[in-house]
N, C-alpha and C positions, 0 to 999 in steps of 0.2 A: 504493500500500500504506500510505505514510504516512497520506495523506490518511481512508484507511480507519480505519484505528486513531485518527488522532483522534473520528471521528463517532463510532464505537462506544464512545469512552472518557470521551464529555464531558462526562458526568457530575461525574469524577473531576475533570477538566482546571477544569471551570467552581469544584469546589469550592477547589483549590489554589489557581487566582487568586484568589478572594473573602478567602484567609488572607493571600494573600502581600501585594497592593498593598498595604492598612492597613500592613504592616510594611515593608513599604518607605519607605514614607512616614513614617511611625514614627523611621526608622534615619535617613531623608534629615535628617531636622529636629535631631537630636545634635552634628554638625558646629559647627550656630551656635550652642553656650554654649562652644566653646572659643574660638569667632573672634572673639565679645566680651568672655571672660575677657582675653584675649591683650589686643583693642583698648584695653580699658579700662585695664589694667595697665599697657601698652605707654605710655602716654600722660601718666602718672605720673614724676617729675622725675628717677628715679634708676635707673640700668640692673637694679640688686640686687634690686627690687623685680618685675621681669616675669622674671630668671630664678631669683628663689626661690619663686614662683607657676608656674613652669613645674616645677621641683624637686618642689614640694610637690606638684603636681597628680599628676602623671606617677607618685608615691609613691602617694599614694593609690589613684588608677586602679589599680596592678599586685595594689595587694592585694582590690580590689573584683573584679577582671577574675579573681583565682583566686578568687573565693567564688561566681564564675558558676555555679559546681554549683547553686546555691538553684535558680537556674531553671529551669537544664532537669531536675534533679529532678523537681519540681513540676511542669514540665509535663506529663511521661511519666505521673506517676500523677490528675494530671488529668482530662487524655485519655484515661484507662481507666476511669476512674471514671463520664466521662461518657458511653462506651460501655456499660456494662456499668449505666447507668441507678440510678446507688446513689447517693443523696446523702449517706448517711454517709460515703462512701468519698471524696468529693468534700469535705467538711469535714473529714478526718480527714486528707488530703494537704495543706490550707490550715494548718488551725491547727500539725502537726508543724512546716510546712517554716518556719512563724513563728516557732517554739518555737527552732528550731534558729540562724535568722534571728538571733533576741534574743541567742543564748547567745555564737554567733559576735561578734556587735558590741561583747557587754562584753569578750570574750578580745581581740580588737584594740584596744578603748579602755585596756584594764591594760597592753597589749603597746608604749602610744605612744611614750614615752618610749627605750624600744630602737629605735620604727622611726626615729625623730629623727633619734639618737644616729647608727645606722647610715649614714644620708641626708648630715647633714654631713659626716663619714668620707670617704666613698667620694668626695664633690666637692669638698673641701679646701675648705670653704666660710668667708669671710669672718665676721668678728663679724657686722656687716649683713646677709651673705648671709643668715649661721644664723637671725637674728632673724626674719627673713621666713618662711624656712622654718617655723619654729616657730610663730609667728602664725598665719599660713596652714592651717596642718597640723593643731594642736589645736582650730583653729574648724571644721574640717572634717568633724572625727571625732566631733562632738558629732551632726552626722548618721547618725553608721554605723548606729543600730539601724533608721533610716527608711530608708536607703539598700538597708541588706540584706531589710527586710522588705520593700520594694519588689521587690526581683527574684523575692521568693515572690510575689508577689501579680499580678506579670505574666505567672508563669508558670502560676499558676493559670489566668487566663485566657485565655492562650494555648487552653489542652486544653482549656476550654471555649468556643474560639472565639467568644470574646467581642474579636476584635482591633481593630473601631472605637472598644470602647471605650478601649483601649491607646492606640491612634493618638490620639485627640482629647484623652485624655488628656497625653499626654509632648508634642504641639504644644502646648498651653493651657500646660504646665508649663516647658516651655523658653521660651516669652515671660516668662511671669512668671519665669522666671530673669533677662532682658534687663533687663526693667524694675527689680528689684529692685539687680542690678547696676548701674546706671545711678542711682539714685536712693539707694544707701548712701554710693557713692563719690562722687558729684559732689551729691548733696546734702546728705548727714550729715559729710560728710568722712573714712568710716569708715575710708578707704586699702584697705590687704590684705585685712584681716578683715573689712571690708565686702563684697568681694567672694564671700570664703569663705563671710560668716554668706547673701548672698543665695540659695545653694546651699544650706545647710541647712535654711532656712525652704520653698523651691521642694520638698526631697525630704521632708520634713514634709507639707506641702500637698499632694504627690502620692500621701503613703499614703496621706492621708484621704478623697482623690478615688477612691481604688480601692476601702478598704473602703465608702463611701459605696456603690457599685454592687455589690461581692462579697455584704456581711453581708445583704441580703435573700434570696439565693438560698441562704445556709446554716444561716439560722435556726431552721428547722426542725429540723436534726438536734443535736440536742443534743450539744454538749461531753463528751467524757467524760472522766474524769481515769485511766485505761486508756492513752490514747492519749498519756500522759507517761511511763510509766514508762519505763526503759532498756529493754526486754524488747520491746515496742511501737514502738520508735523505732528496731530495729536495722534495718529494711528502707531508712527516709530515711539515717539513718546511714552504713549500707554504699551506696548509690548517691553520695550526697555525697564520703564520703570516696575512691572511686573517681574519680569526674570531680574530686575536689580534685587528684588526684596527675595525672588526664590532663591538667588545666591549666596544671598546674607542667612537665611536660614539653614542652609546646608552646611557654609562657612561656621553659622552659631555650634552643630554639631560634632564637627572637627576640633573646634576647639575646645570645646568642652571636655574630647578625650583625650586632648594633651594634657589640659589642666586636673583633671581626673586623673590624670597617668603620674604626672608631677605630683601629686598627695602624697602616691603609694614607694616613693623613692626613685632613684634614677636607674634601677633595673627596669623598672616595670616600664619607664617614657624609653629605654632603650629597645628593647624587646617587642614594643608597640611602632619603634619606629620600623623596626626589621620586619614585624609581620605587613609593616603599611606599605611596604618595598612589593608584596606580594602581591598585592591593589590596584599599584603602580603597573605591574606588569600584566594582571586581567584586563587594567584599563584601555590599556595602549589598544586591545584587537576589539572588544566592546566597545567602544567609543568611535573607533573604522566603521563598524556597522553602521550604529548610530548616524555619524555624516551622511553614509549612503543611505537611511531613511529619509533624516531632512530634505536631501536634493530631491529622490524621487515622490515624494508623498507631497511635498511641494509644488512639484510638477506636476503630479495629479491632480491636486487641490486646483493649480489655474485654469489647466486640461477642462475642470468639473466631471471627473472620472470617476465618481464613487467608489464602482468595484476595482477600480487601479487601486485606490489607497487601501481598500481592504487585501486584496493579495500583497503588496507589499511590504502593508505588517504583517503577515501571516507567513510569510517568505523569511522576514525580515527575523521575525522570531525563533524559526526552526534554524536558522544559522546562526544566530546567538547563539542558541539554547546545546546547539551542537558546538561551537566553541566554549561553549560555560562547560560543558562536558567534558573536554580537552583539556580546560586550566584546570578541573575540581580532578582527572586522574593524574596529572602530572605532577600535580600539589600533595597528593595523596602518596605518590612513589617516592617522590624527591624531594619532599620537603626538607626533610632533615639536611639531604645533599645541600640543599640550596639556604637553607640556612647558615651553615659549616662555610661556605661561599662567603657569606656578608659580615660575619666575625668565627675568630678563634679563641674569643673568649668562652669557656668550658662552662662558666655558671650561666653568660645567657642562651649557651646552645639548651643545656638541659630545661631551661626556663622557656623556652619558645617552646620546645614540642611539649610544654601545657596548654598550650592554645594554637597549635596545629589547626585541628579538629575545626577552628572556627574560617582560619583562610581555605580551609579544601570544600567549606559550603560554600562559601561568600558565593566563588562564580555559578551558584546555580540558581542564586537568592537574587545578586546582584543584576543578571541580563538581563531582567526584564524590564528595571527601572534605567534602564541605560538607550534599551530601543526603542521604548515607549519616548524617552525624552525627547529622541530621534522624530517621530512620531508627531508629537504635537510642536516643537519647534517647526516644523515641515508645513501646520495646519494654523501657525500663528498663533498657538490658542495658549497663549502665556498667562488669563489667569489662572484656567485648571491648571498649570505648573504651580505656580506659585503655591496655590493654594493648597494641593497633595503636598507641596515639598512641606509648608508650615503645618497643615496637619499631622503629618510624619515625622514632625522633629519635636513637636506641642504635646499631641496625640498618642504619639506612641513611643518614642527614642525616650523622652523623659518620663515618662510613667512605670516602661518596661525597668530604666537605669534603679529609678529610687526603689521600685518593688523588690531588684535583684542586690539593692545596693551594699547587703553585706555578704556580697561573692565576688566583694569587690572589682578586679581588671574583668574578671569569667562574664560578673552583669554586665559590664559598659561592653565585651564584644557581644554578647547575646543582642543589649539593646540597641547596638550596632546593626547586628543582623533584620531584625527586627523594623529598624526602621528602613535599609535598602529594600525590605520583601513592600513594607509599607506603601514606597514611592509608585513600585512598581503595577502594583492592586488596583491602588487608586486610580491610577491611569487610565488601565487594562479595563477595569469597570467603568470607568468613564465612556473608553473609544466606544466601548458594549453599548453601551444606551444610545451615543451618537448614532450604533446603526443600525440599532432597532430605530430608532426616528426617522432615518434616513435622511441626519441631518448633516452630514460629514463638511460637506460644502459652503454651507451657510452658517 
């Protein structure tokens, strides 16, 4: 029967791989600008120096990682646009979600000075420490308008499945981060801010390389100055600010198991970080999927395809659900291996395979709330996001935590678990009722 439903579905099947691998590969190649920021800095005469690069990074990332709305915004109306055969509608999702992009960068460049201020605070950080931080931090943000225009600009391409050129891009772009990095600090002498300025010249370099391939496909449709007003702008608006709030809620639960892990002493935030390694690496081929929903269920969505969008989560699920497969036996064989891999320290090897058991579920708990995401980014429908991600972290992650809470790290991965199955429910019961309505469309 399986085997039936693939023939008859491979159409579908052949399209999702053709999104997903580029994006895999895409996602594989990001790893290595942190393990040379790390090497490089790591290598530098004074300890203050690799963890106020790690400070300052990990600072940045959090507030990049909630402005992620740019891009699956952008892709959702992408992907319909390129369904629906409109190239105004196609430059009219690019330039807003840029418009919006630029506006966001200057609101965190006036905001830097608080996020500093906060940053030393909360890590009692040394004169030295702070100094790095601040170095680091302010060379960094001289990027943010490239950085955020970038995620518009890959999400534009995503929905129009343009993802080799994404891929060729961010690998070409992540070398010239290596080399640049390599060549501030050990040739110029630059220290920190050589490292930071090589990241801002690479996310510079990388919008140019995308508008380089975008601006010929939208040139045609003329700019309008309609497509700025406030009036015009409430649809990218309301989507963004919707996945801005489902990110902070997601983000709220992340860190809540840092700060929970930091209670229990620094084996447990150790051991937590090694199993999060494991996450890391479901997420990379989960999250490939996921793009390739967006773009096509997008594109069915402009299409006005009903049954397209239904095969294609339904497609889109059985290939998860078959790589969730994949990561939960390889996690199950090798775990230990793969632990032995990330330390040789002997008290957290035997400490991890206590909580084994919780990474070799995750990927069968976790696919669904990862394609579903795919899913409803693809159909714009950012409040049901938001709203499962807040019930799921309100609802269930804190309720599950404090019932389990004297099994201490064992509850927070339970209510971990718990809340990824949550996300994913939610969803799945939702799309359900969309088409018993046979509302998909509207």
């Amino acid at each position: 029967m399986m085997n039936s439903y693939w023939r008859n579905n491979k159409s579908d099947v052949t399209k999702i791989m053709a999104i997903s691998w580029p994006m895999f590969l895409s996602n594989l190649s990001q790893p290595l600008l942190g393990f040379v920021d790390t090497a490089v800095v790591g290598h530098m005469n004074a300890v203050h120096f690799l963890a106020g690069v790690a400070i300052g990074s990990m600072l940045i990332t959090q507030i990049y990682w909630l402005c992620g709305a740019l891009r699956m915004s952008t892709t959702g109306l992408s992907a319909q646009a390129k369904g629906a055969g409109s190239i105004r509608d196609a430059s009219r999702a690019l330039w807003q979600g840029v418009f919006v992009a630029l506006s966001a960068a200057i609101l965190i460049i006036a905001a830097q000075k608080l996020f500093i201020s906060v940053a030393i605070n909360i890590t009692d950080a040394s004169h030295d420490l702070a100094q790095v931080i601040n170095d680091y931090f302010t060379t960094r943000l001289a990027g943010a308008p490239a950085a955020l225009t970038n995620m518009v600009l890959v999400g534009w391409l995503i929905g129009q499945q343009q993802v080799k050129v994404v891929m060729w891009i961010q690998i070409l772009s992540n070398l010239l981060n290596v080399v640049l990095n390599l060549l501030f600090v050990y040739g110029f002498n630059m220290g920190v801010k050589g490292v930071a300025f090589a990241t801002v010249i690479t996310e510079y370099t990388t919008c140019i390389a995308m508008l380089y391939f975008i601006f010929p496909q939208v040139k045609k449709a003329q700019i309008e100055a309609l497509w700025f007003r406030l009036s015009s702008l409430t649809t990218m608006l309301r989507l963004n600010s919707n996945m801005f709030l489902r990110n902070l809620a997601l983000q709220f639960c992340l860190a809540f198991m840092v700060v929970k892990a930091a209670q229990w002493g620094e084996d447990i935030v150790a051991v937590n970080n090694l199993l999060h390694q494991f996450f890391v690496f479901c997420a990379l081929g989960l999250d490939a999927i996921a793009y390739a929903a967006e773009a096509l269920i997008g594109e069915n969505k402009g299409a006005k395809k009903s049954q397209g969008i239904i095969e294609i989560t339904r497609t889109g699920l059985l290939i998860s659900s078959a790589l969730a497969l994949f990561y939960c036996i390889i996690f199950t064989v090798f775990g230990n291996n793969i632990v032995s891999l990330l330390t040789d320290l002997p008290s957290l090897q035997t400490l991890a395979s206590d909580y084994l058991l919780y990474v070799c579920i995750l990927p069968l708990l976790a696919h669904w709330c990862f394609l579903m995401d795919g899913v409803y980014v693809g159909l714009s429908r950012a409040i049901q996001m938001r709203n499962s991600m807040i019930f799921s972290a309100v609802g269930v992650f804190l309720p599950v935590y404090y019932l389990l809470e004297h099994q201490q790290n064992h509850g927070l991965w339970i209510a971990f678990l718990a809340f990824v199955s949550a996300r994913g429910a939610c969803l799945l019961a939702h799309f359900t009722y969309l088409c018993r309505r046979e509302a998909l469309i509207n």
